[in-house]
Structures are given as structure tokens and as C-alpha cells.
N, C-alpha and C positions, 0 to 999 in steps of 0.2 A: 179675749176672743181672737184679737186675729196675732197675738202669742201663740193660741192656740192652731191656728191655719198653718203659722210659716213652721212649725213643727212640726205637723201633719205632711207637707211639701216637702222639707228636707229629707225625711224619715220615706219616704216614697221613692225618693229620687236616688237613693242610697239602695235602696231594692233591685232596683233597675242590673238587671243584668247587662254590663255593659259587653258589646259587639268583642270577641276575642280578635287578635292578629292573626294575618293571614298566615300559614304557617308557609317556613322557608322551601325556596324550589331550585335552590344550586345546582349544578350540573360539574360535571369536567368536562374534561377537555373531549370526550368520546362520548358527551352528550348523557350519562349516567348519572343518577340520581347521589347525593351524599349526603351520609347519614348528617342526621339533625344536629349533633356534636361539632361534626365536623365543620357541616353548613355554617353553625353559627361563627363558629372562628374564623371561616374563611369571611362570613361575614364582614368580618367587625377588622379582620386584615387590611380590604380592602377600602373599605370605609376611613381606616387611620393613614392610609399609605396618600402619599401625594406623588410618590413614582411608576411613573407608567409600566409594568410586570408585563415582560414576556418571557416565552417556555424557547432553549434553543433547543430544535434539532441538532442530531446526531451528524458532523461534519460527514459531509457524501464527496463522492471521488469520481472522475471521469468512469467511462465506462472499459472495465477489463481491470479496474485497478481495485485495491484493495485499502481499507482504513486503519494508519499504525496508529493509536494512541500515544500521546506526551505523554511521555516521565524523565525520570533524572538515570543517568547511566554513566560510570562510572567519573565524578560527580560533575557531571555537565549534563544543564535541560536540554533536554529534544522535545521541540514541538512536535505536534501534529504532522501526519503526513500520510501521503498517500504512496503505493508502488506496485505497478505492479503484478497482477497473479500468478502470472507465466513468464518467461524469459521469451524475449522476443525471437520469433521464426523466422525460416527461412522465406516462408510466404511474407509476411509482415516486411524482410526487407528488399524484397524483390519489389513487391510494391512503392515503398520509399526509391530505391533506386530508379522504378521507372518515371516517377516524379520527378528528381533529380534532371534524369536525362530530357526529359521534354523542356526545361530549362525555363519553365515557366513558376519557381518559387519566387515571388518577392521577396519575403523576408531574407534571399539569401544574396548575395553581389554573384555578377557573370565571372568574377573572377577567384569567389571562393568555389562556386559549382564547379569550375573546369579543372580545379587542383583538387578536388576531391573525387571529382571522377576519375581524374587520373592516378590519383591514391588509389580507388576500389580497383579503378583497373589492373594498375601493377599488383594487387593484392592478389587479385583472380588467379594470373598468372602464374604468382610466384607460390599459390597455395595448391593448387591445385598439379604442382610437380614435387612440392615439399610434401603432401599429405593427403592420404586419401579417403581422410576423416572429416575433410572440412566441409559441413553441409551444403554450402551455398551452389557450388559445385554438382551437385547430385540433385538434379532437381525430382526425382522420385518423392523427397522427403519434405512436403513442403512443411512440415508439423515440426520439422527438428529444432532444435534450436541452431541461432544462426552461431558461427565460430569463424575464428580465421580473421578476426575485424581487432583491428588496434583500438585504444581507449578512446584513441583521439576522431574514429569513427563513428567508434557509439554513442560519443557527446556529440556530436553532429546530428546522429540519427534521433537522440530525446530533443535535442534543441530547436530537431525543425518540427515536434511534433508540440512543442510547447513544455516540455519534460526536462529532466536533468538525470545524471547518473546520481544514487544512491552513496552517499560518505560511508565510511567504513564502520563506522557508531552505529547511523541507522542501519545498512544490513544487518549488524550485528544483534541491535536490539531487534526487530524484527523478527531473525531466525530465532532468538533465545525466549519468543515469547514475553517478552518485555521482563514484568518484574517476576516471571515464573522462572527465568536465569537457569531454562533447560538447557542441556549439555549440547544436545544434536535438534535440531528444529524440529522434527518428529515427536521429541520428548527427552527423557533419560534410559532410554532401551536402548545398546550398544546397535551399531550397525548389523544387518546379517547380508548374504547375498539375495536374500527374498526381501527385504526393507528396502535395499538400494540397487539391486538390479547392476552393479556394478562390476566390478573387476579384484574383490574381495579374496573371491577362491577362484578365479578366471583364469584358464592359459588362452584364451583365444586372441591370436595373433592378430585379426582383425574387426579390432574393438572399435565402436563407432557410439555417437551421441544418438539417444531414441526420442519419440515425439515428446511435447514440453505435455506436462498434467502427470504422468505417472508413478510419480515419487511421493511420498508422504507429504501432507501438506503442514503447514506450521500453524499455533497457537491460533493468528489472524487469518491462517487461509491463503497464504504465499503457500506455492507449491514449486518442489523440488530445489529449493534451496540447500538442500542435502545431497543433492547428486546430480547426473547427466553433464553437464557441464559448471567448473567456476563461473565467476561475471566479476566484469571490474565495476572498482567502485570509483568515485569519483574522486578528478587527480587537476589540482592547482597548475596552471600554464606555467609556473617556475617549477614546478615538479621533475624531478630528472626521472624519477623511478614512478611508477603505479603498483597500486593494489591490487590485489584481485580477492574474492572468498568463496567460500563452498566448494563441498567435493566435485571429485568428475570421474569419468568413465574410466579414466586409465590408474585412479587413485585403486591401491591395493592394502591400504592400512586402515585400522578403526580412526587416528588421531587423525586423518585428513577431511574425517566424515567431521570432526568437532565444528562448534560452531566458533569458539574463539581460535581456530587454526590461523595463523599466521604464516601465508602462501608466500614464494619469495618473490618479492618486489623484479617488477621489469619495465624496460623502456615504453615509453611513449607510443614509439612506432611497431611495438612488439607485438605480434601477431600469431595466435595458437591455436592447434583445434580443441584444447582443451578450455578456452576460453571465451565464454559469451556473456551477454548481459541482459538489466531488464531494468526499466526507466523508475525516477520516483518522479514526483510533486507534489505541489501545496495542494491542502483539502480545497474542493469547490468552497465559495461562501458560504457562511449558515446562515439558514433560512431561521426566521423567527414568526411567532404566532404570537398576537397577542390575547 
């Protein structure tokens, strides 16, 4: 008999439809549902993992600047970096200058502000009888790019904004679109005078640099790195000679539009209206999520 009961009991108990699991309710990162496949692997991921997983954002860049990606170029890595959109204006440095003169920078000594003004000074001067191209000079154009400023001005002008001029690598990589290894920033489409707005098929004797944005922009989104003015790149304090890259207004050949053109090296103190610049630096932090 009670053989009989506890087999009756077990055989019951066995019936019982036992309570199912709750079924999975994973999300991402944008609060959306994942499929039940999915769900379970992420599941069983997190579950096995004893390291803390987070997602990084996309390295971000001060404002006005633009994100290079790291890669390797002819074979050295280049980090990350930023630089950039525009080449710096005549407005952009009129404003730095009236910094300058009110002499109220810290980061800078009373005694490098008074040799640098008196650099821009003699610059003013000496540009503005040498060339009647040199923006700074014409203040109609506050949009132009600035010109007429030595390297060793333009590393002053990134330095006090927290910036550095660009090595010749990264402009390079930059303009060429990274691992796309385009010919001319723009792409691989030869220069025309409608692409560059330049001095291609020009006789006009009085050629001049136009507002910064009008030129083709590059892979990342740098613009006119193909035209309006060169810009130097960044030159070591034992450097006797500098760099400079990118076409300019007074360039009349396709090879000057290339992006690996090699412009001829000048002094330190060398000052042009064909010559301007535009700042890089390190990406802002990345932010993480966990």
C-alpha cells in the first residue's frame, strides 16, 4: 500500500508542468531589443567575463578641427590626430595678435611677447612694400587665409592656442586620404582651373589668395589643401631650412597641385604670400561607456 501511494506521488509530481524561464530582455547600447541568439551569447559572455567591457567612442577634436585616423605611411605609425578644417584667417589672426598686444598671456614671458611683436611688426612692414598679396594687410578680407608669417610665427600662433604645426607625414597622409594614397586631396581627377580656382590657365597679373572653404575638400574633410595658399609644416629648432605643402594661387602646373609635391625648402625667417598655415593636435580624450 503505501508502495503504492509513493508512486502515485512521484508519477504526479513528474506531471507538473514546471514554471518556464523568463525569456531574455538584452538590449544595446540604443536601448533595442536582440534577437534571442544573440541575447543568449551576449548572455553567457558576460556572465564568463571577469573584465569590466566598455564601448570607446570615436576620438573627438576641439572645435573647427577635423579627426585623421592612425595608420602606417611609408613605414612609420602615425597616431591619431586631429587638424584643422581651414587654414587659419586673417580674422583668426588679427584676433591672436590683439591678445598678444594687450600682453596679458601667461603662458607666454614679457620677453618673448615683445620679440614677437616686434617680428610681426617688421613683418607688416616689410610685406606690405614686398607684396600686395599678403592678406593680413587688406583687411577687406577677413576670410582669407593669413600669409606673409614665417614658420616660426605660425608655431607661436598653434602654441598659444594649445596646437602644434602639422609634420610633413601627417599633412601628407591627410591630403592623400590615408590608405586611399589619392594623388591630389580632391581624389585622382587631374587639377582643372574650375577644381582649383587657381592660376592653371591665368594671365592675371594680380593674383591674390580667396576666402578659406572653397576648394575641394579631402577624404576627412580638410579643405583646400589643394589650393589657395601652401602652409608649412612643422620644422625642428636645429632646422636650417622648412617645409611647406600644397598648391597656391600663383602655382600654374598640374605637379604642384600633387599631394607628394615636394616645395623647395626655406628659412626659418622666410616669409611669403604664397605661404600659410593650419594647426594640428592630439584627439580630445576618449570617452568610454560602460
Amino acid at each position: 500500500m503505501i508502495r503504492l501511494v509513493v508512486g502515485v506521488l512521484v508519477s504526479a509530481w513528474f506531471c507538473v508542468s514546471l514554471p518556464e524561464e523568463e525569456p531574455l530582455d538584452l538590449r544595446d547600447l540604443d536601448g533595442n531589443l536582440l534577437p534571442k541568439k544573440l541575447a543568449d551569447r551576449r548572455s553567457r559572455e558576460e556572465s564568463s567575463s571577469v573584465s569590466t567591457k566598455t564601448v570607446l567612442a570615436r576620438p573627438g577634436c576641439p572645435e573647427g578641427m577635423v579627426y585623421i585616423p592612425e595608420g602606417t605611411f611609408g613605414g612609420v605609425i602615425l597616431n591619431g590626430f586631429c587638424l584643422d578644417t581651414d587654414e587659419v584667417t586673417v580674422a583668426k589672426f588679427d584676433d591672436y595678435f590683439r591678445m598678444l598686444r594687450s600682453a596679458e598671456e601667461p603662458r607666454m614671458t614679457k620677453t618673448k611677447i615683445r620679440r614677437l611683436k616686434a617680428s610681426l611688426a617688421t613683418a607688416s612692414a616689410e610685406a606690405t612694400m614686398q607684396s600686395g598679396a599678403c592678406t593680413w594687410h587688406h583687411k577687406g578680407s577677413p576670410l582669407s587665409p593669413i600669409n606673409c608669417i614665417s614658420v616660426v610665427e605660425a608655431e607661436a600662433y598653434c602654441r598659444f592656442y594649445g596646437k602644434r604645426l602639422p609634420s610633413r607625414r601627417e599633412w601628407r597622409w591627410a591630403a592623400r586620404g590615408g590608405e586611399r594614397a589619392w594623388q591630389y586631396p580632391w581624389g585622382r581627377a587631374k587639377p582643372s582651373p574650375e577644381r582649383v580656382r587657381m592660376a592653371l590657365s591665368s594671365t592675371e597679373p594680380d593674383l591674390r589668395p580667396v576666402s578659406v572653404g572653397g576648394f575641394p575638400a579631402s577624404l576627412f574633410g580638410v579643405r583646400d589643401l589643394g589650393g589657395n595658399v601652401s602652409e608649412w609644416n612643422a620644422c625642428g629648432d636645429l632646422d636650417r631650412d622648412c617645409s611647406s605643402s600644397g598648391g597656391n594661387f600663383r602655382d600654374k602646373d598640374e605637379e604642384s597641385f600633387r599631394v607628394a609635391k615636394e616645395r623647395e625648402r626655406a628659412d626659418r625667417d622666410t616669409r611669403g604670400d604664397t605661404i600659410g598655415f593650419r594647426c594640428a593636435s592630439a584627439p580630445l580624450r576618449k570617452r568610454t561607456r560602460p
